[in-house]
N, C-alpha and C positions, 0 to 999 in steps of 0.2 A: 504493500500500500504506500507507505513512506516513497519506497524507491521510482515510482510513476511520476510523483509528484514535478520532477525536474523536467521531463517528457509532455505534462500538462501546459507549466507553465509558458514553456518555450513554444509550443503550441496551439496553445487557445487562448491567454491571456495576454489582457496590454502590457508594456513593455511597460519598463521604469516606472512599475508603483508597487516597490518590494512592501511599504507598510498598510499599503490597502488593501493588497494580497493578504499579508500576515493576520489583520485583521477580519478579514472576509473566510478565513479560514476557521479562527476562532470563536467569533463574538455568535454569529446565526450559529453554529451546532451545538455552542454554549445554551442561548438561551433554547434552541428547540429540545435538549436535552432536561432543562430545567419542570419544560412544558410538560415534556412527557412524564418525569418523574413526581415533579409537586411535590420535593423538598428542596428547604434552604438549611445551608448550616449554621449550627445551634453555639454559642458561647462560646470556646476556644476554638472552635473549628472556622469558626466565621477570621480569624486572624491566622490560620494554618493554611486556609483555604487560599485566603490572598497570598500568601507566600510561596504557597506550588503553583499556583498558576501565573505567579510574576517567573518563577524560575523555569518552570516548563513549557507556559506558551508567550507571559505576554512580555520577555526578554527573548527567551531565547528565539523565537520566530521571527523577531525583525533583524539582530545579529546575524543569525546566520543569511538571510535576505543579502543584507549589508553586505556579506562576506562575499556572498558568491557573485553581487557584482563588481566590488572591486576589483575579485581575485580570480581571472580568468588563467586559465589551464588545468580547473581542478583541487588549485592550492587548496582552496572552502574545504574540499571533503577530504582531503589530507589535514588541516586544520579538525575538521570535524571526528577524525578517528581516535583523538588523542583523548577524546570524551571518555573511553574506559579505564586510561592511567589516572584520570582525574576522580573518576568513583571509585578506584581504588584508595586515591589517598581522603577520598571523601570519608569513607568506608572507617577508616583507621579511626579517624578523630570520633566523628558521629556513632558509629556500632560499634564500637574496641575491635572490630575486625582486623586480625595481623593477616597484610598480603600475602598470599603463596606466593611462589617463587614461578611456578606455572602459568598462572596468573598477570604477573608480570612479563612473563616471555609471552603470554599469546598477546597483551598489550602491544608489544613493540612488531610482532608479527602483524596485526592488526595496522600498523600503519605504514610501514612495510607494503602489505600488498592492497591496498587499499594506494599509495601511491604508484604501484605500477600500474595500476588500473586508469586514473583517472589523469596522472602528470603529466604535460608535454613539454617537451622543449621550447624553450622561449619562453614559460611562465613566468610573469614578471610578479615580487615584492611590492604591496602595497602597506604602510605601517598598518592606518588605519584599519586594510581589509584586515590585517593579520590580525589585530587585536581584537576585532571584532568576530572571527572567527575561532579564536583560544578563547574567550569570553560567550561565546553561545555556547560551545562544548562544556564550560566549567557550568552554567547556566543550567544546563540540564543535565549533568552527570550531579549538581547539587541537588537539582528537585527529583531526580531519582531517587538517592540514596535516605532525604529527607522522606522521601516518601513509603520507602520501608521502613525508616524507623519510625513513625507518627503510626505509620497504618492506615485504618479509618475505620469512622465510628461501626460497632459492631451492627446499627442496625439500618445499615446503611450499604447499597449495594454498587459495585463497578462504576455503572451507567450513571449513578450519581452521584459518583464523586469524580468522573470524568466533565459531569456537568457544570461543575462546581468550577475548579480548575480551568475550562475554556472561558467561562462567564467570566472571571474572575479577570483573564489574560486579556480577553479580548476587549473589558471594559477600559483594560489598563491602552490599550492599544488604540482606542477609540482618540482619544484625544492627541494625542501624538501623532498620527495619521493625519489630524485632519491640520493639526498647525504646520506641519512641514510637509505636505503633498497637497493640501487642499479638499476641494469635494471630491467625490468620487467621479471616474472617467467614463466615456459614454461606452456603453455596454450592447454588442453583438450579443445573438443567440449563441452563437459559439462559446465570447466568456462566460456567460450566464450557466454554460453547460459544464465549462472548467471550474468555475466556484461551485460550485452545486456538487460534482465530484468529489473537488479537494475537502470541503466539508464536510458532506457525508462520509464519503468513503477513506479521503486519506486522513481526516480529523478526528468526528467521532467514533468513527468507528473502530479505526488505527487507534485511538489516545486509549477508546475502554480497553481493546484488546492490551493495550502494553499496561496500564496498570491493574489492571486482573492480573498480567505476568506479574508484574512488582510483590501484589501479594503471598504470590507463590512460588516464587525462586528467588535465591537468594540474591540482593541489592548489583554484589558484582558480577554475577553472574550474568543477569539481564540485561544491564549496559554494555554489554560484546553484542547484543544482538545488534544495535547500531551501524555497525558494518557492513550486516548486509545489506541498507540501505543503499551505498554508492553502487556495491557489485550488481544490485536488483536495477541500477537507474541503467550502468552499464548494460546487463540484459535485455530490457527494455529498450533502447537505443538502437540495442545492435535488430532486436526482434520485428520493431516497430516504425524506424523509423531509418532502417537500412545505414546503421553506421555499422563501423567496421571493430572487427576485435582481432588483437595482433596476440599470434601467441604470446606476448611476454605479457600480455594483459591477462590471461588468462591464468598463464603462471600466478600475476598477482592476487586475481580470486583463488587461485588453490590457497596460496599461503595464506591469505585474512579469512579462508572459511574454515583452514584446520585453527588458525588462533582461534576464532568463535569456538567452535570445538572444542578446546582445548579448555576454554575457561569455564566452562560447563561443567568440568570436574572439580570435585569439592576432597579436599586433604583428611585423611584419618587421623587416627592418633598418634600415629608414628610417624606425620607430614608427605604420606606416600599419597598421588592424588587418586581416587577412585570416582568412579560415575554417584550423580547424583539422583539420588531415589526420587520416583514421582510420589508426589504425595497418596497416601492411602484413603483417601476419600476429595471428592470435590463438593468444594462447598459453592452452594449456589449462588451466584451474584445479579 
């Protein structure tokens, strides 16, 4: 879902309105999520709430915007990989979690092949893109990691607190957008069909699905999944819109899909790493 997104944009929406994007992303599946649900959150969670979803949608989705125009040849999603070194050390501080050492090697494998994949020659060094790009990754390797340790209320399910979190982002998004891009751009059936998309499908739907994972695997674990994002945009490209993939690019998806892989395993008691058990019942969300 994630990974379509870059194949949407390039092809059905207006060009240069990374923050009316980011918001059109978040703010409509926020609230039609809220609609459907018919909860708001109650006392602590109403200030928990605003804080996951300044770190997961309504930061980190115009950064990384930012990133990926500045930084043409891919640097973005080589910027963007380094998000699981960063939930590791989120990890440490936040959950006492001590990193494996596995852990850390499929980290640097992870950006490793995630930059053969997406780097070309000639990529040029932007400050700003860069810092805007190691700032969306720390953004959301924060509101991940925060997110397994907070949890969420026990009688409260996925859907709504995916609701929660876009509403939150995209209200944040709402006024920023409009001071530095303006009103919104006239709108084809086309984009209407690309927002509507990225919304539904690469938003809500994508946001529940990755925090139901949050719930159920463990913080750093699920931050490796991130990766497959660039390799899936690369698939895509290559599937749908006739670009080309050069064996070394491929090589690079081997190597960032065994790191994925790799950080899936969880250390015993002796620090040897073994597969992680699925959970013995699923609890409904």
């Amino acid at each position: 879902m994630w990974g379509s997104t870059y194949a949407v944009t390039t092809e059905f929406l207006p060009p240069g309105r990374p923050l009316f994007t980011a918001l059109m992303r978040a703010l409509p599946a926020g609230l039609a999520l809220l609609a459907v649900t018919r909860t708001l959150p109650r006392g602590a969670w109403i200030g928990r709430a605003a804080v996951l979803g300044t770190l997961n949608i309504g930061a980190f989705f115009p950064l990384l915007f930012l990133a990926a125009y500045r930084l043409p040849g891919g640097v973005a999603a080589v910027l963007g990989a380094v998000g699981p070194l960063f939930a590791l050390a989120f990890a440490t501080v936040l959950l006492a979690e001590r990193p494996a050492a596995h852990r850390v090697l499929a980290g640097f494998m992870g950006v490793a092949g995630v930059s053969l994949v997406v780097l070309r020659s000639g990529a040029r060094l932007d400050l700003l893109g860069v810092l805007a790009g190691v700032a969306g990754a720390a953004a959301m390797s924060a509101g991940t990691v925060l997110t397994k340790r907070w949890g969420r209320p026990e009688s409260v399910g996925a859907l709504t607190f995916t609701g929660w979190q876009l509403t939150a982002g995209g209200l944040l998004l709402l006024p920023v957008s409009l001071l530095i891009e303006g009103g919104p751009p006239a709108l084809d059936g086309r984009a209407v069909a690309g927002y509507v998309y990225l919304g539904v499908v690469g938003t809500a739907a994508g946001y529940w699905l990755w925090f139901r994972g949050v719930s159920r695997l463990p913080a750093t674990s699920v931050a490796f999944l991130t990766l497959l994002s660039p390799l899936s945009a690369a698939v895509i490209g290559w599937a749908a819109l006739g670009q080309a993939l050069t064996p070394l690019q491929l090589l690079g998806m081997t190597i960032a899909f065994g790191g994925t892989l790799l950080a899936q395993l969880r250390t015993n008691t002796r620090g040897a790493p073994k597969p992680t058990p699925a959970p013995a019942t699923a609890r409904a969300c």
